[in-house]
N, C-alpha and C positions, 0 to 999 in steps of 0.2 A: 504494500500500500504506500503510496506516493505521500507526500507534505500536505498536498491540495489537498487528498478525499479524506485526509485525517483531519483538515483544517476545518473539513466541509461537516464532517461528520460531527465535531467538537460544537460548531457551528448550530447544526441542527437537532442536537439534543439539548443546546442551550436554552433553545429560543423555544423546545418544549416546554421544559424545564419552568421557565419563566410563566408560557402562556399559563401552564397548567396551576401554577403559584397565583396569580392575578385571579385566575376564577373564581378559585375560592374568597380572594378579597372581598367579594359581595354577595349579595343574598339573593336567592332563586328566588321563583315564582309559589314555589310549595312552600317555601322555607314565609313567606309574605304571605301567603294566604292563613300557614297554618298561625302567623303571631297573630293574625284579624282576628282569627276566631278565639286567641285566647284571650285577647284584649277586646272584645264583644262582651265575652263572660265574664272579666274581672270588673268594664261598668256596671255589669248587671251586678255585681255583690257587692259593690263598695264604688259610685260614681266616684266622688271627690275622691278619696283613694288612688283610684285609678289613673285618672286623670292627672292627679298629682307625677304617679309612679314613668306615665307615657312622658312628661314635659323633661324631667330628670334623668329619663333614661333607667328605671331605676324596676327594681321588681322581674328579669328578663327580659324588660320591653326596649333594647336597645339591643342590636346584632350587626356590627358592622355597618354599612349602609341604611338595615332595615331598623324603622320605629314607629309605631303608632301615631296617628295625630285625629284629632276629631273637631267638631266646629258645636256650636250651639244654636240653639231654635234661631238666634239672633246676627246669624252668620259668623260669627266672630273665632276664632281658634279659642278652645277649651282646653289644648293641649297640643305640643307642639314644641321641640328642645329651643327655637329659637326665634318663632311667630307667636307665641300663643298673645293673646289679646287683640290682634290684629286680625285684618278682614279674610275668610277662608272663600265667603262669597264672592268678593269682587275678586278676587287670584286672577292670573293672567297667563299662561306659561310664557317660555322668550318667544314665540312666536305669534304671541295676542291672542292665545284661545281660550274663552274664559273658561279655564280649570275648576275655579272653585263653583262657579254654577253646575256643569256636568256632575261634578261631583255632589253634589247635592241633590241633583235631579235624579241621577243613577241610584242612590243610597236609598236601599226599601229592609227593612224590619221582616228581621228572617232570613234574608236573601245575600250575594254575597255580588255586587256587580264590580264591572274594570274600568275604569278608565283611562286611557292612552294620552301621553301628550309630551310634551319635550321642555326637560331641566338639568341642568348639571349636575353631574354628581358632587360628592362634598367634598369642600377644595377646590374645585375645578371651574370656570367662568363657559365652556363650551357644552350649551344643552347636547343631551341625548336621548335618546327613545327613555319616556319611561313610564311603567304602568301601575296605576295603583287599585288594588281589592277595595272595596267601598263596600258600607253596611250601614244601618242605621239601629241604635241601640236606645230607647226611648226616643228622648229629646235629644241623643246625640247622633252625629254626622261620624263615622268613621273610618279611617282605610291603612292601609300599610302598602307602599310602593314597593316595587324594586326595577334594578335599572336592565334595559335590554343587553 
């Protein structure tokens, strides 16, 4: 074996190596769907609790990327590590689509809908694909994203 195919080969185990490192950095689809559903159930036994637990990161409701956030009858963020008090209804994503309306129109009690739209990940200034579970838990709006 020659310098090149050894170089080639160092090469492209690397850049496995790497890819396969980076995925796991952030949270699946399953991995987002199943923290909705357990952040469904912990507003249902303790709102304020809860709510507190999603803003903090606190309670398992922080994984990498993924985190609960919910809004209230009033549109406003109930929860949220870095919005909360601020409007989840007028939301916009970088390309102007109102997010936080979809999101609110999607969200049915019981049910579990998605909403697609484009934001950067954390850190980063350039949107990407991302989709968030939405549900509605009383009087609250809720969802957990993750990135495509």
């Amino acid at each position: 074996m020659n310098f090149k195919s050894v170089l080639f080969l160092v090469a492209g185990a690397s850049a496995f190596v790497a890819s396969t490192a980076f995925a796991g950095d952030f949270g699946t689809a399953d991995e987002a769907k199943a923290m909705l559903t357990k952040a469904a159930a912990a507003v249902k036994a303790d709102k304020a609790k809860a709510l507190a637990e999603f803003t903090k990161g606190e309670g398992g409701f922080k994984d990498r990327d993924l985190y609960p956030f919910c809004g209230g009858p009033d549109g406003l963020f109930t929860a949220h590590p870095t919005l909360a008090g601020k409007s989840l209804k007028d939301l916009k994503d970088k390309t102007g689509k109102p997010l936080g309306e979809e999101i609110y129109a999607t969200a049915k009690e019981g049910q579990v809908g998605e909403v697609a739209y484009m934001w950067p990940r954390p850190g980063q200034t350039d949107p990407v694909q991302k989709v968030s579970f939405v549900t509605k838990v009383g009087d609250q709006t809720c969802a957990v994203g993750y990135y495509k």
